[in-house]
N, C-alpha and C positions, 0 to 999 in steps of 0.2 A: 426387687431385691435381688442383690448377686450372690448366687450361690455355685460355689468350686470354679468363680471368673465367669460364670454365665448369667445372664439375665434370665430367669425365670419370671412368669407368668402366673397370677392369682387365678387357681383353681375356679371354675366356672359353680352356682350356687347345684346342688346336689339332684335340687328338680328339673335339671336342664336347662334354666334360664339362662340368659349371659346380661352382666349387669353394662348397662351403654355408659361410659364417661359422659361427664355435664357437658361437653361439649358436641358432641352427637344426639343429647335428647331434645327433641323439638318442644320449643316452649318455655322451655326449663326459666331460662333468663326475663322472659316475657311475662312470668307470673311474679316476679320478685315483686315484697311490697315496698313503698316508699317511706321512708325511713326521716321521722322528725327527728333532730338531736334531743339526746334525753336532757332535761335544763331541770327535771325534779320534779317537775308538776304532771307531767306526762309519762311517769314509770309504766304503769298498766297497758298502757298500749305501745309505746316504743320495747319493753317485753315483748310481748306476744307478736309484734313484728320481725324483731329479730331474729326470735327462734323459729319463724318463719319461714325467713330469709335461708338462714343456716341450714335450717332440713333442704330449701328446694335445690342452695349450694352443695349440699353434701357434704357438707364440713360439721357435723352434728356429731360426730361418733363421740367424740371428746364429752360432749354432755350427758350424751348416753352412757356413754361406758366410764367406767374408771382405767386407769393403766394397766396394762397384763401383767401379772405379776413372774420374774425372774424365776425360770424353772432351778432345781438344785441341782448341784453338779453330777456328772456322769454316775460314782461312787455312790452318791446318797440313795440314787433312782436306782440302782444296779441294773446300768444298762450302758452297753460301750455302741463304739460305731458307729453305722447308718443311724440307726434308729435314735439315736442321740443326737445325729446330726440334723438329724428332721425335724424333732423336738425343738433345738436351739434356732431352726431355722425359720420355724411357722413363727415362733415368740417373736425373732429381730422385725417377722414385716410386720407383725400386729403392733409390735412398739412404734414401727416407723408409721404406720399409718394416724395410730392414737397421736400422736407427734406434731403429725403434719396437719391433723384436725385440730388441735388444742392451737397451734401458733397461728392458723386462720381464724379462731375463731376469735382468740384474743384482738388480733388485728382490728378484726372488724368493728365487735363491737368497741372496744375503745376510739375506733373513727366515728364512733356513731354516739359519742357523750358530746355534749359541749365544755368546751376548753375552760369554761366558768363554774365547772362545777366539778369535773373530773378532778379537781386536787384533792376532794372531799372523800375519793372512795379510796382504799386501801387497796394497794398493789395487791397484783399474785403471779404466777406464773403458771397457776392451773386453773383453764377457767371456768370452774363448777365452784372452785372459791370464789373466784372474783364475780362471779355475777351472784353467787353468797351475800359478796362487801356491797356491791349495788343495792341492792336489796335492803341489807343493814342502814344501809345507807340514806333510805326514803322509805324509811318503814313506816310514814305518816303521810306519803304519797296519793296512796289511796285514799285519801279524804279531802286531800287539795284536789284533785284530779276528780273525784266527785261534785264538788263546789265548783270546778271550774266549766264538767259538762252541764252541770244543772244550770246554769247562766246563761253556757251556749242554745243549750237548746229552748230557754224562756225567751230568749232575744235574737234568736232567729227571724228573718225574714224571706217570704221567697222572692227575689228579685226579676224574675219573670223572662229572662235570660237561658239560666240553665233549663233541662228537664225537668219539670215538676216530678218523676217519678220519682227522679235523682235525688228532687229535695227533701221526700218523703222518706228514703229509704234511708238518707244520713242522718234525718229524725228519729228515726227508728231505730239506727244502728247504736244513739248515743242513748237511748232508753234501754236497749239491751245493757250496753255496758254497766251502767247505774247498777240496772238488777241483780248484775254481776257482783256489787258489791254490797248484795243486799239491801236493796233499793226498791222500795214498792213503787211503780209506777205502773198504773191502771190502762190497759187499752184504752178506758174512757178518757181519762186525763191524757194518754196520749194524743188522740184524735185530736181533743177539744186543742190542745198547743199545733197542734198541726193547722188545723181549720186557720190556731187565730194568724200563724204566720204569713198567711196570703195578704197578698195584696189590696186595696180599695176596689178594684175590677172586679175581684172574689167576692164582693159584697152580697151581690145577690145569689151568687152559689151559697155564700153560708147562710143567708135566710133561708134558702128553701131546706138545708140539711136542720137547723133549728127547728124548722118545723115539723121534720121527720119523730115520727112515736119512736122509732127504735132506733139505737144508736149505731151506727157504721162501724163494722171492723176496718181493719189497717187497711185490705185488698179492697175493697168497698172504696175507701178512701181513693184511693189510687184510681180503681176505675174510675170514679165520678169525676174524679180531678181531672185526668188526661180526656174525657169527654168535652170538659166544660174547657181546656185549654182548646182544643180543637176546634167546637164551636166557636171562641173570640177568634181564634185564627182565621175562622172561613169567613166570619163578620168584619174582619179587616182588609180580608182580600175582595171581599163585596164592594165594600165604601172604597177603595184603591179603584177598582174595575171603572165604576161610576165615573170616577176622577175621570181617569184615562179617557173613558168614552166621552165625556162632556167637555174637556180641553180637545181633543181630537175631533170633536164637530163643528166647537169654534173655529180649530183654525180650518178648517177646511171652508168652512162660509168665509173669512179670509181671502182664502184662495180663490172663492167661488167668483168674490164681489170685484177682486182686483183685475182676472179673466177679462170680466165683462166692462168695466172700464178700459181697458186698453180695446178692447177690442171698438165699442165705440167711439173712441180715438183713432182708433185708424180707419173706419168707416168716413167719419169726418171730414181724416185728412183724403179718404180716396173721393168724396163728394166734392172740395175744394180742388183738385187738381182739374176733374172735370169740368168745374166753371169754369176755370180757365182756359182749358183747350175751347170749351166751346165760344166764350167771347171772343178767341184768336180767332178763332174758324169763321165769326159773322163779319171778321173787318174782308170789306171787298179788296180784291187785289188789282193793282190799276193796269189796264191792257197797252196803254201805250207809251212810249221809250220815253226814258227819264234819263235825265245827263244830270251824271257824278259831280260838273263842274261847276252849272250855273244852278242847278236844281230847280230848270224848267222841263214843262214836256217837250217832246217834239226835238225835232233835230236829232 
């Protein structure tokens, strides 16, 4: 904020901190959540994401605070001067800040509606209203959005791909939610949907948990799971090994069997050459002169 044509500096917090811009804090950007468009059925958690988002952006003050309110003029306060102008001066940056937090904030979430439903909420230009009008807007939200986690998480499956922790914890996370809307759902009954989502492989994991007296909490769950995934994993890379090793000794008998054929092949062929030098060798060679022309001896 410029004051008497100088750029002044927000005062440091009073305990000595100094607050870092979002562009200097490590992380900041890297913790944002991922953000569904809200389409109506997803109000409860596209909320709670955004405001989210906004705290770790630092564009929240808008939601927090209300606007500062216009001090009165010099006369009313009886007070001239500096001291006046210090007054007018603190108000202009806290307006500009509330300002600069309310048109980010709008921004955002308005990018973060879908374009099929956004006709439905009521403008505003302050956005403690407007996410008021959202609200007005899917005040029946939370029950669709219940109905639609309670499906997800009855028809769930683990596909044996991701992390089983992973798959556990998303099970979990959408049983929190439920309870959030006042939703009874029992560790018991959670487990038991957990257990049934596994796979046919799971099979004999979940006999022996059925036959357990006492029921498994969630972390129970989770150990025994990522144990028994580990077990099929070492039992896969066994029957793989075997493979390996039993393709790898065939061919090597392959290799062994083709060696020893060739090499009997040229044994053969060095036995055959020497019959024949040695039948050359027994023809007698004739001791006396042979004429080229008549091809008799003598002469």
């Amino acid at each position: 904020m410029a004051r008497d044509g100088q750029e002044v500096e927000a005062a440091p917090p009073s305990d000595g901190r100094r607050i870092r811009p979002l562009e200097t804090r490590p992380g900041a950007l890297g913790q944002l959540k991922a953000i569904q468009l809200l389409d109506g059925s997803n109000y409860v958690e596209w909320r709670n994401n955004v405001l989210i988002n906004l705290a770790m952006l630092d564009y929240d003050l808008a939601i927090r605070e209300d606007p500062p309110e216009e001090p009165q003029t010099a006369e009313e306060l009886n007070i001239i001067g500096e001291e006046y102008d210090n007054l007018m001066w603190a108000y202009n940056k806290k307006l500009a800040n509330w300002e600069k937090s309310n048109r980010m904030c709008l921004i955002y979430v308005k990018g973060a509606i879908s374009p099929e439903v956004i006709g439905e909420i009521i403008d505003s230009k302050n956005i403690k209203t407007y996410l008021a009008n959202i609200e007005e807007s899917f005040e029946f939200a939370p029950e669709t959005h219940a109905n639609t986690l309670v499906n997800e998480m009855i028809t769930s499956h683990y596909n044996g791909k991701s992390g089983i922790k992973k798959h556990i914890l998303e099970m979990t996370h959408m049983a929190n939610q439920l309870r959030s809307m006042d939703m009874k759902i029992s560790d018991g009954f959670l487990v038991h949907i957990i257990m049934r989502s596994f796979g046919p492989n799971y099979d004999p994991f979940k006999i022996k948990y059925n036959t357990q007296k006492e029921e498994w909490t969630i972390k129970e769950v989770i150990l025994h799971s990522v144990e028994e995934k580990e077990r099929q994993k070492a039992e896969k890379q066994k029957i793989k090994d075997r493979l390996n090793l039993t393709n790898a000794f065939d061919k090597g008998k392959k290799v062994y069997q083709g060696e020893s054929s060739n090499k009997n092949s040229e044994l053969e062929g060095e036995q055959k050459q020497e019959g024949i030098k040695a039948s050359t060798s027994a023809v007698p060679l004739s001791t006396s002169p042979y004429c080229h022309f008549c091809a008799s001896d003598g002469h």
